[in-house]
N, C-alpha and C positions, 0 to 999 in steps of 0.2 A: 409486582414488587418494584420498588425504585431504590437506588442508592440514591442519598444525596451526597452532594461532595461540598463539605461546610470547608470553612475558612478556618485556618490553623490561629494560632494565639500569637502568630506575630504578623500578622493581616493579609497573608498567601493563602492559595488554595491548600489544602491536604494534600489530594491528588493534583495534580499539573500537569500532566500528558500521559502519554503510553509512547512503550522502545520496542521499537518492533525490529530483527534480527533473521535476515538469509542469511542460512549456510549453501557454499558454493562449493565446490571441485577447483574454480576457478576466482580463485577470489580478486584477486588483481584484475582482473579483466569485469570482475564484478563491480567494483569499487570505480571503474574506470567508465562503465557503461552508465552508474547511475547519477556519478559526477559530468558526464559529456552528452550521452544522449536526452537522457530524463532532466537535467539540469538541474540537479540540486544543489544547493552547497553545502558543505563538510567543515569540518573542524580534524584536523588529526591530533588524535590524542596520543600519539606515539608511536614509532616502528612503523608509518602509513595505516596506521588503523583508524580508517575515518569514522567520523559520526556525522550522519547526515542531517541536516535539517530544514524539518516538515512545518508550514506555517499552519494544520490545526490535527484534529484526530478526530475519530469517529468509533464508536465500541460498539458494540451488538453481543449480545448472548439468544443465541436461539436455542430448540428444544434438538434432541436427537431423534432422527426416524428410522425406528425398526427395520431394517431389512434394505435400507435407502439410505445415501448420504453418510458424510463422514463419521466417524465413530466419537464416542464422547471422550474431548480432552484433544481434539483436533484446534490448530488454531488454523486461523485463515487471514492473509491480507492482503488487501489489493489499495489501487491506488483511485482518487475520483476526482473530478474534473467538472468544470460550468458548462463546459462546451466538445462533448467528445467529438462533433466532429472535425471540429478546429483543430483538438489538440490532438488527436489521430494522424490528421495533415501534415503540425508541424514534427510530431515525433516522427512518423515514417520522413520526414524531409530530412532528417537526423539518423536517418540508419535503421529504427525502431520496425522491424520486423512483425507483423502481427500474424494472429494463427487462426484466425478465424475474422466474421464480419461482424458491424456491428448489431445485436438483437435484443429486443426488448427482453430483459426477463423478470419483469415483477415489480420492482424496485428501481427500477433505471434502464439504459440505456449499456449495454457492456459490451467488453471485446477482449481477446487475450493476448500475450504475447511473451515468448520466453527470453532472459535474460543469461547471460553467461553461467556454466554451473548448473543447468537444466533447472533456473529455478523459473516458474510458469506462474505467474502474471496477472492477475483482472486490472484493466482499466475500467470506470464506471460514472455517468454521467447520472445523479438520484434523482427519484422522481419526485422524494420525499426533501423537506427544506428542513 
């Protein structure tokens, strides 16, 4: 199956990205980590409630496996990178804690790491372009 994503009647896409949204325990320390260590930049759109901003996206729909793996209506996100071990280097030079090494799994190159709020992480360098 494929979506296409046609151009609306005033010469924009339909679709134009995806919002993807942690929830934290910690959310100031959350907002703090992705603004400082990961280096994003943000917009506060009121009361410090940032919206961070990603230069593209990537969506994936895979199948669910019986008895294995997340259940259906899971969502998943991680973050990806040209060069994980560069950027490995310089995130840990910035505090970024990682929970395991880097290993190949299928698709790339990956590694994890948790961010304030127990929220846990993939970093991933693809294999696919």
């Amino acid at each position: 199956y494929y979506i296409v994503i046609r151009h609306d009647d005033h010469g924009g896409y339909m679709i134009r990205g995806v919002y993807t949204m942690f929830y934290s325990s910690e959310v100031e320390q959350l907002r703090a980590y992705v603004r400082d260590k990961l280096g994003l930049s943000s917009t506060d759109v009121g009361g410090g409630w940032l919206i961070f901003d990603l230069p593209e996206a990537d969506m994936g729909c895979h199948p669910v496996e019986l008895n294995a793996g997340p259940p259906s209506g899971e969502h998943y996100v991680s973050f990806y990178c040209d060069d994980i071990e560069d950027t490995v280097s310089e995130l840990s030079g910035r505090g970024v804690e990682f929970t395991d090494e880097i290993t190949d799994v299928g698709y790339g190159q990956a590694i994890h790491f948790v961010m304030p709020g127990d929220v846990k992480v993939e970093l991933y360098q693809p294999s696919y372009k």
